[in-house]
C-alpha positions as CSV (number, residue, x, y, z in Angstrom):
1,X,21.6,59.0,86.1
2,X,20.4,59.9,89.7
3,X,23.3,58.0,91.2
4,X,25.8,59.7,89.1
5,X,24.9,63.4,89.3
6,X,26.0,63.8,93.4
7,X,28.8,61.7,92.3
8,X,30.0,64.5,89.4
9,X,28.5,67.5,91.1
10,X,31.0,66.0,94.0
11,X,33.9,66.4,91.6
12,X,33.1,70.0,89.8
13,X,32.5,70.8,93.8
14,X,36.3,70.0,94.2
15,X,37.4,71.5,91.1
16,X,36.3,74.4,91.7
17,X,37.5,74.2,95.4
18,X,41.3,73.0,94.2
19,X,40.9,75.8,91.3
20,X,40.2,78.9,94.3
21,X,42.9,77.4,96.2
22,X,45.4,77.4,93.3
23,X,43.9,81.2,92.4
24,X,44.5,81.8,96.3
25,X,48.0,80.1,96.6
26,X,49.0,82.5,93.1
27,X,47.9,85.9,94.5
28,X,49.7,84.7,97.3
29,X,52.7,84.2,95.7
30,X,52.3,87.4,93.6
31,X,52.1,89.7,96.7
32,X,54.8,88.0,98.3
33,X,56.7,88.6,95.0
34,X,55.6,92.2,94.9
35,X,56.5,93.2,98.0
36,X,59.9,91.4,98.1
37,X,60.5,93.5,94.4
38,X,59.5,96.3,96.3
39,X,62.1,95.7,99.4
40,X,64.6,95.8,97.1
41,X,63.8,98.5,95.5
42,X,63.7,100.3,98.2
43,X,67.0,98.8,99.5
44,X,69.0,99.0,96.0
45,X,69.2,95.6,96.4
46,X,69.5,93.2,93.3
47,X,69.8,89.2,93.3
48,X,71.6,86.9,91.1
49,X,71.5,82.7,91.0
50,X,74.1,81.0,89.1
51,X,73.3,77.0,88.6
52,X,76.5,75.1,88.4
53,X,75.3,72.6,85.9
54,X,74.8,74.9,83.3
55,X,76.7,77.8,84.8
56,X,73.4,80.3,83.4
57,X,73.0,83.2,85.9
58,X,69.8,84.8,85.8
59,X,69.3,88.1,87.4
60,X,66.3,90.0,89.1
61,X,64.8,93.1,87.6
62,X,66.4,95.1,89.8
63,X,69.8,94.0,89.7
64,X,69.1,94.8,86.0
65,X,68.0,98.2,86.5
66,X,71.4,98.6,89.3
67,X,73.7,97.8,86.7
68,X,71.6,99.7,83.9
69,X,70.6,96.5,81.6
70,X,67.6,95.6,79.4
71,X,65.6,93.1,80.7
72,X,66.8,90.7,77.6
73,X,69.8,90.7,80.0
74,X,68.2,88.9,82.4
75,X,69.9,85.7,82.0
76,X,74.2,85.5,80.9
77,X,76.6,83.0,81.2
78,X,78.9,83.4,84.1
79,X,81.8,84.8,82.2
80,X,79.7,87.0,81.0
81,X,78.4,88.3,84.6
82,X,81.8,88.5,86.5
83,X,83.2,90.8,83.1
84,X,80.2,92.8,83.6
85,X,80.7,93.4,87.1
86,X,84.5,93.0,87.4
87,X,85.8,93.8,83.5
88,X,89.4,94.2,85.3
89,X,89.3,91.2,87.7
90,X,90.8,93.4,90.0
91,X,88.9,91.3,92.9
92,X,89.0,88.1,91.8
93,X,85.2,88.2,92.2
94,X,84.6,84.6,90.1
95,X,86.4,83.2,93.4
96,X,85.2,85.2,95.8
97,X,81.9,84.7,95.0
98,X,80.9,80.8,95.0
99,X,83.0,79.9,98.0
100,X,81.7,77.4,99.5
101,X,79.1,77.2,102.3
102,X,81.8,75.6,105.2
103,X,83.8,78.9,104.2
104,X,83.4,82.2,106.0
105,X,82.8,84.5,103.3
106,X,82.4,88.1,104.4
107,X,80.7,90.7,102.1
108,X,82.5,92.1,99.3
109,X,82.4,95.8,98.6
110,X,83.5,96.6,95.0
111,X,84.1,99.4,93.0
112,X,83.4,99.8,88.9
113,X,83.2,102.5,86.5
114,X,79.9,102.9,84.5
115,X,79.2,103.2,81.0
116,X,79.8,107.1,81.7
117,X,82.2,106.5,83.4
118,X,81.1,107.4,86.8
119,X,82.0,105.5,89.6
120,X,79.4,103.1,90.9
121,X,79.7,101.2,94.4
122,X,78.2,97.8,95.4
123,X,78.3,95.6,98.3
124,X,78.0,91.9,97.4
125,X,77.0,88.7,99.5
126,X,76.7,85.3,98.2
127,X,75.7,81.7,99.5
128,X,76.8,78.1,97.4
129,X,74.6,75.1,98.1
130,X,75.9,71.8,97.9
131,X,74.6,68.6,97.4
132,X,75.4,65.6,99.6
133,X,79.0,64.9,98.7
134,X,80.2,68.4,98.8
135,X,79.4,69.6,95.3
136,X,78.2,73.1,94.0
137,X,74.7,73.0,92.8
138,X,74.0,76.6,93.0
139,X,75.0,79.9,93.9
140,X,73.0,82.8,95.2
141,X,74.0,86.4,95.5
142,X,72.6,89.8,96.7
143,X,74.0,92.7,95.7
144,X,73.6,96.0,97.1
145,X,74.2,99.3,95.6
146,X,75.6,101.8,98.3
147,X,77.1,104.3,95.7
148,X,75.1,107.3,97.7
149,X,76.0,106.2,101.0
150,X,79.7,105.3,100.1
151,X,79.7,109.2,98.9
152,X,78.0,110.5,101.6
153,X,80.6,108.8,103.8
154,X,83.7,110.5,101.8
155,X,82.3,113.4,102.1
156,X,81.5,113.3,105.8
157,X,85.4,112.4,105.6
158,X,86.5,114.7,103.3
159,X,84.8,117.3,106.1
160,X,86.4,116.2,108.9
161,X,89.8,116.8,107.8
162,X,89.6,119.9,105.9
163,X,89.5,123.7,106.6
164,X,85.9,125.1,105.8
165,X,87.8,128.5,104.2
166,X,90.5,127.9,102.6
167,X,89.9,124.3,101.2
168,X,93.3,123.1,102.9
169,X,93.8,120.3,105.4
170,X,92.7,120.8,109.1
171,X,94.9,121.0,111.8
172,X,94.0,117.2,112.5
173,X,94.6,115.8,109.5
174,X,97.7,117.9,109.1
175,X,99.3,116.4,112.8
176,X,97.7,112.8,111.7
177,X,100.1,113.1,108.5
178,X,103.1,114.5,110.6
179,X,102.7,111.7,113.2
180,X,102.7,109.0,110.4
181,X,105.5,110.3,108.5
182,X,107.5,110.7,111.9
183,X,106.5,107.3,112.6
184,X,107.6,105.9,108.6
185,X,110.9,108.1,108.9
186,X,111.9,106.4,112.5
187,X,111.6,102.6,110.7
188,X,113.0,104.0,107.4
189,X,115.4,106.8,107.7
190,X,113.6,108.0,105.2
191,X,114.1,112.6,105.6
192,X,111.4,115.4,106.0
193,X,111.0,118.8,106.8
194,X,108.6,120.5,108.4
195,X,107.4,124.4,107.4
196,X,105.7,126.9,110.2
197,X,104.3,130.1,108.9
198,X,102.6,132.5,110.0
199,X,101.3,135.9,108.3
200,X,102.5,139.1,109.8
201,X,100.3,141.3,111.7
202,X,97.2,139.6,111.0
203,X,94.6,141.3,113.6
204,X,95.4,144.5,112.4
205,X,94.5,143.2,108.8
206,X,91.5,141.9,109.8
207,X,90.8,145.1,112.2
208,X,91.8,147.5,109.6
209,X,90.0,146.0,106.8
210,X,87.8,143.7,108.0
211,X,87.1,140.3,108.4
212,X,86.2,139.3,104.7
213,X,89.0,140.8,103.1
214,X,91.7,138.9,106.0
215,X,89.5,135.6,104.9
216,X,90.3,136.6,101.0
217,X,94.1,136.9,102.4
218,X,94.0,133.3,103.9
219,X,92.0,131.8,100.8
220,X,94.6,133.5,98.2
221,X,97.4,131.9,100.5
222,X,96.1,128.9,100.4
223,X,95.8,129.3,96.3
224,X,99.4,130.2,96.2
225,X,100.3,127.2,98.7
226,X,98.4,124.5,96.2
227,X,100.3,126.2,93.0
228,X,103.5,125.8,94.5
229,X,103.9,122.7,96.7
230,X,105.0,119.5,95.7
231,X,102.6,116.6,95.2
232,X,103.9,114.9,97.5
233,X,103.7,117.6,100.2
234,X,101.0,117.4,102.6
235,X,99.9,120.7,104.0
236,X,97.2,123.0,105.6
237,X,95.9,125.1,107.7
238,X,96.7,125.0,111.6
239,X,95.8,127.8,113.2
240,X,94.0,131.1,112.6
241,X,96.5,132.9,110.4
242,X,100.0,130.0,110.8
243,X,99.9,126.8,108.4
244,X,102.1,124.0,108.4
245,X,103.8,122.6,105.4
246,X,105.6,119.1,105.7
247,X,107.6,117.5,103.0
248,X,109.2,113.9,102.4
249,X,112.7,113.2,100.9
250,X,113.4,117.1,100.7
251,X,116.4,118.6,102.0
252,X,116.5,121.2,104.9
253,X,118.6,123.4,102.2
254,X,115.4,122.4,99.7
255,X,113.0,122.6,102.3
256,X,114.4,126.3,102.8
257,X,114.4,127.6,99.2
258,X,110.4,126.5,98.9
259,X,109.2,128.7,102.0
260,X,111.3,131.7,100.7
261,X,109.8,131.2,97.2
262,X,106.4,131.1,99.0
263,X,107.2,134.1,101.3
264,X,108.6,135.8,98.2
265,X,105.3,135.1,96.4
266,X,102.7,136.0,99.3
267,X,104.4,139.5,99.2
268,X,103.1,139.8,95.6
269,X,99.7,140.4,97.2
270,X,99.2,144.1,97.9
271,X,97.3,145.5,100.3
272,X,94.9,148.7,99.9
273,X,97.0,150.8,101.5
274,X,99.9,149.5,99.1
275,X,102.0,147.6,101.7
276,X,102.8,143.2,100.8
277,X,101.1,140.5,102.4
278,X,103.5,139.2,104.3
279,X,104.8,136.3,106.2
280,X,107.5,134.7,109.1
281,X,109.0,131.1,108.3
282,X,110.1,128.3,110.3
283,X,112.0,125.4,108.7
284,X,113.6,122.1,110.0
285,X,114.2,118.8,109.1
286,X,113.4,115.5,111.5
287,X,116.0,114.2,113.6
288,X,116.7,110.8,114.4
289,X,115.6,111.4,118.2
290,X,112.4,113.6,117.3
291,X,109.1,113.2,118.2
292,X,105.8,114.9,117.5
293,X,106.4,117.5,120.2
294,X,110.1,118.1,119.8
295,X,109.7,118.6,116.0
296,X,106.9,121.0,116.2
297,X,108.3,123.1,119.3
298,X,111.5,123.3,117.1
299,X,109.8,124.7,114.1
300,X,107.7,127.3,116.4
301,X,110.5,128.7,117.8
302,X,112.2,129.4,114.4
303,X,109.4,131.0,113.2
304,X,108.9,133.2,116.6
305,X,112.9,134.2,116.0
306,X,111.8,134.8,112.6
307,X,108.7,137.2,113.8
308,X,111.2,138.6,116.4
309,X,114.1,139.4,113.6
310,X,111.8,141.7,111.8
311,X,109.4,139.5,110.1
312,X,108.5,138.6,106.6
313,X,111.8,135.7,107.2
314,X,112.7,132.4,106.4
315,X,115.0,131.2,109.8
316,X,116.2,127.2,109.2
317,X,117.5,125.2,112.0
């Protein structure tokens, strides 16, 4: 008994010893696993594996709470994943997706509507592992949501190119459209013409009145500018009180009737002192030999013959 009692006491000894370890090696593992949940959390990051063999994907929790499932959800069949995520295949995500690793496979950014219908964006990256004669064992993706930041970006965009009063295009992205049609009409032949306005006497509104009623004058031309343009017009504000209108596949004869039945309009607005708002019109159409500077300078002059014929004119040329 003597002999065997160091000999058990031994063992229990390195029980106990492997059984801390494992208890170590666990809390280990369930920290690492905590704070990688947490990471993506914090990231809006979700992972997916899909095994090849069976062609299961199982998902993380937070992939499930991205794409607003129950945890029951956690594992689908792959069909069942790329419908989820791509019900349209407008991507062709199922390819995309498992390319394999000798490919370079750039990350993915895709676009989907939610349950509510509410547009959710996601960036996706994905890895395939082979075994040693080139076949797919498994598939490992991340996916990131970037809905907030792909907003926040627009937004920053939609800034950048629009007028802070009256809601219109900037002057930039007006001459960024004008170069890009000039440059499309040059290759296609395809027409445009190109509006200048500018509303009479606007200091002495603005000095007679005062500044927030001339910025109620610019906002209410602007409404009457969206009511009445073409779709397919792109237009805004260029300048203090002058805007610039330019049109595709519209006649200079078109072009013309539009900025009268704008002009005509604007003078609907009456002043306080019972006098129209009104305006001076420039109008032409590209020419095969124009450029950026020669079209614009064109269109200023006709309205400044307008302003010097009396104002509240239409002059085409």
């Amino acid at each position: 008994m003597t002999s065997i009692e160091p000999s058990f006491n031994q063992h229990q000894l390195n029980l106990e010893m492997e059984n801390h370890q494992l208890k170590k090696d666990l809390r280990e593992r369930q920290f690492k696993q905590f704070t990688l949940s947490k990471i993506q959390q914090v990231a809006k990051v979700g992972t997916w594996k899909l095994n090849h063999l069976t062609y299961d994907v199982c998902l993380s929790p937070e992939l499930l709470n991205m794409l607003g499932l129950t945890k029951t959800s956690c594992k689908l069949k792959w069909n069942e994943f790329v419908n989820l995520i791509d019900p349209e295949k407008c991507l062709a995500l199922e390819t995309q997706l498992i390319q394999l690793e000798d490919v370079e496979h750039p990350a993915i950014v895709h676009t989907f509507l939610d349950d509510k219908l509410l547009e959710r964006h996601f960036k996706h990256f994905s890895h395939t592992f082979t075994n040693s004669i080139g076949q797919p064992l498994r598939t490992v993706g991340l996916i990131q949501g970037i809905t907030e930041e792909f907003n926040q970006a627009t937004e920053l965009e939609r800034q950048a190119i629009t007028d802070e009063l009256t809601k219109l295009y900037n002057r930039r992205k007006i001459n960024r459209s004008l170069r890009e049609l000039i440059n499309d009409s040059a290759n296609t032949g395809m027409p445009f013409s190109v509006m200048l306005f500018d509303l009479d006497h606007f200091k002495r509104v603005n000095d007679v009145f005062g500044h927030t009623f001339g910025d109620e004058m610019l906002m209410a031309t602007a409404d009457i500018m969206r009511k009445f343009l073409l779709s397919y017009a792109q237009y805004g504000r260029w300048g203090g009180e002058e805007f610039l209108i330019v049109v595709k596949n519209v006649s200079l004869t078109d072009a013309c009737n539009i900025a009268k039945h704008i002009k005509n309009t604007l003078n609907t607005i009456i002043f306080p002192n019972n006098k129209p708002l009104s305006a001076s019109f420039g109008v032409t159409q590209f020419k095969g030999d124009d450029n950026f500077t020669t079209i614009l300078t064109r269109v200023d002059q006709l309205m400044y013959k307008a302003k010097q014929s009396g104002r509240n004119l239409v002059v085409c040329g």
